[in-house]
N, C-alpha and C positions, 0 to 999 in steps of 0.2 A: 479484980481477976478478969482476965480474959481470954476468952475461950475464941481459937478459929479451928472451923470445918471444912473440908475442902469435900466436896460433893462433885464427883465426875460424874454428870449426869448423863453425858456421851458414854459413857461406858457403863452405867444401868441399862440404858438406851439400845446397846448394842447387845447386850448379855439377854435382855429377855428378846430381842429379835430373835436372835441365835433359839434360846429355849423353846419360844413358837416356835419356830419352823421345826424345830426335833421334835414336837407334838404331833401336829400335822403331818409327819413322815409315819408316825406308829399307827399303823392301823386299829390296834387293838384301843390306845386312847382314843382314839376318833371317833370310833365304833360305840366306845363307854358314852363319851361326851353326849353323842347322837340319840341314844337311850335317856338319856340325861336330861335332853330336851325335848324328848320326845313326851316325857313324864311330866314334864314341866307344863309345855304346850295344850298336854291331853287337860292336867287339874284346872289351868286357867281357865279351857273351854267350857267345864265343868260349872267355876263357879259363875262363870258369868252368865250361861244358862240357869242357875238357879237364880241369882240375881234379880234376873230378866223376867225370869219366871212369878218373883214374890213379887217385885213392880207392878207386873199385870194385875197380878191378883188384889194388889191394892186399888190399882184402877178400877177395877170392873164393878159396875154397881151392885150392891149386896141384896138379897131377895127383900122385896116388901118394902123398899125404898124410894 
């Protein structure tokens, strides 16, 4: 049996071009997205300060040591 597929990849190619840029025109998506990352951006600084922070504390010599 065999099977052929014809994948216009030019024209996925072009259809999500097209679908970005109709994103980018919506302010109100943009606006979501932006909050989006923003919450995003905020938790990574978050863990990587505690991270940072339980590092340290391993480093730091323990009393009576």
């Amino acid at each position: 049996m065999r099977v052929e597929m014809n994948l216009d990849v030019q024209h996925c190619h072009d259809d999500i071009g097209t679908k970005i840029a109709e994103f980018k025109q919506d302010s109100e998506k943009m606006n979501d997205l932006n909050l989006f990352l923003d919450s995003v951006l905020e938790e990574a600084q978050q863990n990587a300060e505690i991270k940072l922070q339980s590092k340290l504390d391993e480093e730091r010599p323990k009393n009576g040591e």
